[in-house]
N, C-alpha and C positions, 0 to 999 in steps of 0.2 A: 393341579388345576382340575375342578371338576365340572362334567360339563351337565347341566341339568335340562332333561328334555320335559316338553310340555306333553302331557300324553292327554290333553283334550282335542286332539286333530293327528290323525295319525300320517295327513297326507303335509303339516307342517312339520312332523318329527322328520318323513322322508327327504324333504328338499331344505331342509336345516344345513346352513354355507358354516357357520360358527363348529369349530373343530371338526369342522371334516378336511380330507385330504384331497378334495374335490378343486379349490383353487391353486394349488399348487401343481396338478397335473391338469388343469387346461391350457396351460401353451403348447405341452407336445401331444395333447389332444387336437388344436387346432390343426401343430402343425401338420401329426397325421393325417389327419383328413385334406389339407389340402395336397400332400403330395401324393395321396390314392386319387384324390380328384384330378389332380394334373395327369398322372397314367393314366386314368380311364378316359378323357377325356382328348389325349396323345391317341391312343390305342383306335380309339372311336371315330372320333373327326378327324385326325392328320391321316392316317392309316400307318402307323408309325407301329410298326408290332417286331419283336423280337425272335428270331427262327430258334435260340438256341433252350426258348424258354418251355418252347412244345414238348420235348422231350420227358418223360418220366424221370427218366435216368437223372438229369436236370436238376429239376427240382426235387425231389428226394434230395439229391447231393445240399441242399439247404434245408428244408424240412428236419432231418435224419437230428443234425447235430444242434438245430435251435430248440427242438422239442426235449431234447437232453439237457441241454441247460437249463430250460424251462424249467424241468422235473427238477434238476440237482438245486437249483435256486430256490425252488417253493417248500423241499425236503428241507435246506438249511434255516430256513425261515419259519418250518414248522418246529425243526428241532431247538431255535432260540427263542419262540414262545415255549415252549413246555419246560424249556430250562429255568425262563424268566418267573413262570407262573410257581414254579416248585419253589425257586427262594423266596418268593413273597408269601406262600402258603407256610414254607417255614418261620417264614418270619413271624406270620402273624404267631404260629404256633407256639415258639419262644416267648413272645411278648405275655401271651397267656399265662405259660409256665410262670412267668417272670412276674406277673398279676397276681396269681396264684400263692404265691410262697412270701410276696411282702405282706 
């Protein structure tokens, strides 16, 4: 599927819905936002606050290992484009070969 963009409007290429990944992550988009909105809003108006969250110590202990994953997940995911892109780069390569010699 190819997807062909209008590039007489650059501000219709940016808000282009048609093959982007943009509708498929607005429910856990919404939902984030309302479950930050609900803490903040706990936090603020009820006075609902949590003692064990003040701590550094604390958070770090969450921080530390989500930002690890973070990295190990964006690493595997850079390394299965460059994987992806080399056999398509091959391919095309072969094909030429393969143009070439009939």
């Amino acid at each position: 599927m190819t997807i062909e963009y209008k590039t007489d409007s650059l501000v219709r290429v940016l808000f282009q819905f048609r093959g982007s990944v943009i509708p498929y992550i607005y429910p856990f988009l919404i939902a984030s936002m309302l479950l930050s909105a609900g803490a903040v809003a706990l936090y603020k108006y009820a006075n609902w606050k949590i003692e064990g969250f003040a701590d550094n110590t604390t958070v770090s202990l969450f921080v530390v290992p989500s930002s690890f994953l973070l990295i190990f997940q964006t690493n595997i995911a850079y390394a299965r484009y460059w994987d992806g892109r080399s056999v398509i780069s091959e391919l095309v390569m072969n094909a030429n070969h393969l143009v070439r010699k009939c």
